[in-house]
ROLUM-325846 format. One record per residue (C-alpha): residue number from 1; x, y, z. Coordinates in steps of 0.02 Angstrom, whole numbers, plus 50000, padded with zeros to 5 digits. Layout:
N
SEGU     k       x       y       z
SEGU   NUM       X       Y       Z
...
//
This chain:
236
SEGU     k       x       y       z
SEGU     1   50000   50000   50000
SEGU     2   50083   50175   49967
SEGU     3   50072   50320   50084
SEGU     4   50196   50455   50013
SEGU     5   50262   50477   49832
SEGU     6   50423   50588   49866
SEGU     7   50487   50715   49730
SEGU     8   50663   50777   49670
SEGU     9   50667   50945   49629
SEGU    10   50774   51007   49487
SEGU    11   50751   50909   49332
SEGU    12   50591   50818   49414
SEGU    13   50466   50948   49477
SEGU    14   50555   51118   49390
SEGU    15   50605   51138   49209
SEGU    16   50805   51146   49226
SEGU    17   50840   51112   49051
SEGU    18   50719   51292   49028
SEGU    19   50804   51366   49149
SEGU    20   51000   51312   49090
SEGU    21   50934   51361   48913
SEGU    22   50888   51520   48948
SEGU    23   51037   51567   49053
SEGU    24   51136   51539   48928
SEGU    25   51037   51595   48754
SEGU    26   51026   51770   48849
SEGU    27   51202   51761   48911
SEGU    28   51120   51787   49108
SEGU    29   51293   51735   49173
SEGU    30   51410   51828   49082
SEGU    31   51318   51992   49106
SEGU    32   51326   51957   49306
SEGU    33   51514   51924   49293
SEGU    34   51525   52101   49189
SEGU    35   51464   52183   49322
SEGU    36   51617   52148   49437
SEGU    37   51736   52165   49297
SEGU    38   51752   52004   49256
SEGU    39   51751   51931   49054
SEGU    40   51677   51748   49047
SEGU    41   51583   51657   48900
SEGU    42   51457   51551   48942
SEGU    43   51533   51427   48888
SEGU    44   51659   51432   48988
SEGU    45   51541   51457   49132
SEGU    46   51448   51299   49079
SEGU    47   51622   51192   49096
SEGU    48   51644   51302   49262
SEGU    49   51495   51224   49336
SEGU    50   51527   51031   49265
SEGU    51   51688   51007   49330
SEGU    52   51631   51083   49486
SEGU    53   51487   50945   49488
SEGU    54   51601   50805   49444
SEGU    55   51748   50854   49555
SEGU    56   51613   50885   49724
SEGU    57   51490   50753   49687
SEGU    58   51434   50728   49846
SEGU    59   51519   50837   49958
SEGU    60   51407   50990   50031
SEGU    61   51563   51102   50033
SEGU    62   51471   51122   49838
SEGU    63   51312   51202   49914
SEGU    64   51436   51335   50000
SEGU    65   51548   51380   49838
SEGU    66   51461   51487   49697
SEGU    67   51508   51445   49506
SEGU    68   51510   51618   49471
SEGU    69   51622   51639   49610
SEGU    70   51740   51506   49550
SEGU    71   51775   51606   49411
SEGU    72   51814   51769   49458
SEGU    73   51938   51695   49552
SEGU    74   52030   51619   49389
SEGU    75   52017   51785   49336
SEGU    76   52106   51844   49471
SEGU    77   51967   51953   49550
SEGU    78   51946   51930   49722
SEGU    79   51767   51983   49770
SEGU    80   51716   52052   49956
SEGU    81   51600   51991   50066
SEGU    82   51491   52116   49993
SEGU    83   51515   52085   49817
SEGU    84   51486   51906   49824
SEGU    85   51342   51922   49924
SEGU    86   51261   52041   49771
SEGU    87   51335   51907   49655
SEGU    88   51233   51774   49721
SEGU    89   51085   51877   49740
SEGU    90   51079   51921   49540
SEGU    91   51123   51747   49497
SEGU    92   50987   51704   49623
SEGU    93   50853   51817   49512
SEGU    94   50901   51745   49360
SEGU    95   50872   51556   49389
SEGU    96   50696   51639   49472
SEGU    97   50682   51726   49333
SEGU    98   50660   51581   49207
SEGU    99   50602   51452   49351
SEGU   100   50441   51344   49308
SEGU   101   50386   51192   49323
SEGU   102   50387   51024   49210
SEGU   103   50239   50992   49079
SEGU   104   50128   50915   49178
SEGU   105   50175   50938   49353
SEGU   106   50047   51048   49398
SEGU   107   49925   50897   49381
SEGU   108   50019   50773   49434
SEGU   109   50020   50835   49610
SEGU   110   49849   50877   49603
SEGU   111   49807   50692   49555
SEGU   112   49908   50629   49686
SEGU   113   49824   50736   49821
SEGU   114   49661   50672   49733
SEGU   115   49704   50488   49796
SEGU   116   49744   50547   49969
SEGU   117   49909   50504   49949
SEGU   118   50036   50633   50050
SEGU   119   50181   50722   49966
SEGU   120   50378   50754   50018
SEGU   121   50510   50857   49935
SEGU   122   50687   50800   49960
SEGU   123   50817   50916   49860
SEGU   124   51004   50915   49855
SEGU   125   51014   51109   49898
SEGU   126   50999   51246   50032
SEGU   127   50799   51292   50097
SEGU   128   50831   51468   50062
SEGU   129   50860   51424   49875
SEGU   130   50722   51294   49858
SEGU   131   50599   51398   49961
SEGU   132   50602   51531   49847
SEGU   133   50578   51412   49676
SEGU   134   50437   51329   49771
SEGU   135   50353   51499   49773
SEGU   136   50380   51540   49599
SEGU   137   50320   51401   49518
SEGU   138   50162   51381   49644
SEGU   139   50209   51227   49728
SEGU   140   50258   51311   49905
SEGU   141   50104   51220   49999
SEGU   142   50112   51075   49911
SEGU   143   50199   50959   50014
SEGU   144   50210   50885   50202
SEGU   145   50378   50873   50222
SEGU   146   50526   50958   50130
SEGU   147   50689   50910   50165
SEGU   148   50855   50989   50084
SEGU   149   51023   50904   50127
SEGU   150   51111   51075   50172
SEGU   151   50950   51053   50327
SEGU   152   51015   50864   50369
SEGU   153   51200   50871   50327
SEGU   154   51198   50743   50189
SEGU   155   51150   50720   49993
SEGU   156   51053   50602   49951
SEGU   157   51191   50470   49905
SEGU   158   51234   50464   50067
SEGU   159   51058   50412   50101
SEGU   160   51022   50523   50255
SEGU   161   50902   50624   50172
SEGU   162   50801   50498   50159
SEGU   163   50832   50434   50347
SEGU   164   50773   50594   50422
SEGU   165   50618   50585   50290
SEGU   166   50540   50405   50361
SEGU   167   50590   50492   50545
SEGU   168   50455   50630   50501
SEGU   169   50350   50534   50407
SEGU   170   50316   50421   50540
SEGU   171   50251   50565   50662
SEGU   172   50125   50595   50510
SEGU   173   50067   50419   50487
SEGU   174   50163   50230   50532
SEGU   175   50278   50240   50376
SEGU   176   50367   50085   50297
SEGU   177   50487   50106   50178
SEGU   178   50400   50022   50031
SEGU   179   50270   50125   50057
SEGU   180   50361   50255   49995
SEGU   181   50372   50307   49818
SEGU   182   50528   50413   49763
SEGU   183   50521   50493   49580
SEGU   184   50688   50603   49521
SEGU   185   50806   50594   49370
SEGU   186   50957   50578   49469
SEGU   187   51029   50383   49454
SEGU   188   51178   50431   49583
SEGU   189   51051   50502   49693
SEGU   190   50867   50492   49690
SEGU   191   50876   50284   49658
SEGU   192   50996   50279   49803
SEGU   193   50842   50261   49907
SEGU   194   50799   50089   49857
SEGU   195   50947   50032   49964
SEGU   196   50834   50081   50098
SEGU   197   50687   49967   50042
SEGU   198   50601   50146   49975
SEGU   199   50512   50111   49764
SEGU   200   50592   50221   49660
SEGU   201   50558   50297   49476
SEGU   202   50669   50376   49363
SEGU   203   50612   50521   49272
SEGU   204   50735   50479   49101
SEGU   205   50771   50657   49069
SEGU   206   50938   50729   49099
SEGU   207   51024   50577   49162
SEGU   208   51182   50577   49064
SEGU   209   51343   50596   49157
SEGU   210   51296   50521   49305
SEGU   211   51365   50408   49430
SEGU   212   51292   50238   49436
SEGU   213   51280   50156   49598
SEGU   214   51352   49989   49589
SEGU   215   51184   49863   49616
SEGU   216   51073   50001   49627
SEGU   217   50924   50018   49473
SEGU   218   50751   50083   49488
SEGU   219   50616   50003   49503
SEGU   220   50506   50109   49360
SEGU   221   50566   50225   49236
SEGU   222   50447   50356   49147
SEGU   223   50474   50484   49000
SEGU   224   50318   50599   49062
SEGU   225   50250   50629   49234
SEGU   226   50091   50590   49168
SEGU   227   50155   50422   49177
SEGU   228   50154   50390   49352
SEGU   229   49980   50398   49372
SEGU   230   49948   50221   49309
SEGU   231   50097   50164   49446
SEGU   232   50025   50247   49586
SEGU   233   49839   50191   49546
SEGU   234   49941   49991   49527
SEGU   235   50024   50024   49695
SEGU   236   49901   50155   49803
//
């Protein structure tokens, strides 16, 4: 019987491939970076940000450690407390900027709130970020629990995240782990909680360049959201 279908965030619920897109077609970045005197393409800023992913994967020193940042300092610009803190704010607008959700999303959630089925949020970012995309694309009340792994101290490959989210669950409702449905299009880390007993689905969307984890497939995979309803009517 399932009691909560969990979401990933980025690449799951939101439109990241928009939002990446966009960025870059309007040069968001590079305009930022102009601002302190600093001359990137975005290009460059796009290899900036996969080698920082590659090299961290992981680690939550990442969540603390702007791209943008990164690359003034190649530049040789060293930016004060009060700079960076601008920095991030305008890079902050501009992923708000073109934030919104997946096709479909919308009435997915709605569906699943339809078959009295309770909702979670676990995201491999800071709650200041994600509460502020929530907002944007509508979703802010949506769900029961949200859980970020800058909150907990762990990413979800180190499977803590989803530790602390049967700990809350369970003050909601007695909460077994395979009553728990995970969706997110992260191999290295939203399928890591089927180690734990938890179902998982794989939204097949941006899932090149990932980690594998050794012994460690999903259970479902979908190409639209739309396709989960027929799993959770199989399994609710």
């Amino acid at each position: 019987m399932l009691k909560w279908v969990v979401f990933d965030f980025g690449d799951t619920l939101s439109d990241d491939n928009f939002l990446r897109r966009k960025l870059s077609e309007n040069k968001e970045r590079s305009r930022i970076l102009k601002k302190f005197g600093v001359n990137a393409s975005e290009e460059k800023i796009r290899r900036v940000i996969e080698e920082k992913r590659h090299r961290m994967w992981g680690k939550m020193e990442r969540h603390r450690i702007n791209s943008l940042e990164l690359i003034a300092k190649e530049k040789g610009v060293n930016l004060t407390a009060k700079q960076l803190a601008r920095l991030v704010k305008l890079y902050e607008q501009a992923h708000l900027k073109y934030s919104k959700p997946v096709q479909n999303a919308s009435e997915l959630l709605n569906f699943i709130t339809g078959k009295n089925l309770r909702l979670a949020l676990i995201s491999n970012t800071t709650p200041e970020r994600l509460s502020k995309r929530l907002l944007k694309l509508g979703f802010k009340n949506k769900f029961k629990i949200i859980i970020t792994s800058v909150q907990v101290g762990g990413e979800k490959s180190s499977l803590f995240p989803f530790m602390v989210f049967l700990a809350r669950a369970n003050k909601f409702i007695e909460t077994k782990p395979e009553e728990v449905l995970m969706v997110g299009d992260r191999v290295d880390e939203d399928i890591a909680a089927s180690i734990l007993g938890i179902r998982t689905v794989l939204f097949d969307g941006r899932t090149k360049g990932f980690k594998k984890m050794k012994g460690v497939q999903p259970e479902f995979k979908i190409k639209d959201l739309l396709e989960l309803k027929k799993i959770i009517n199989e399994l609710a």
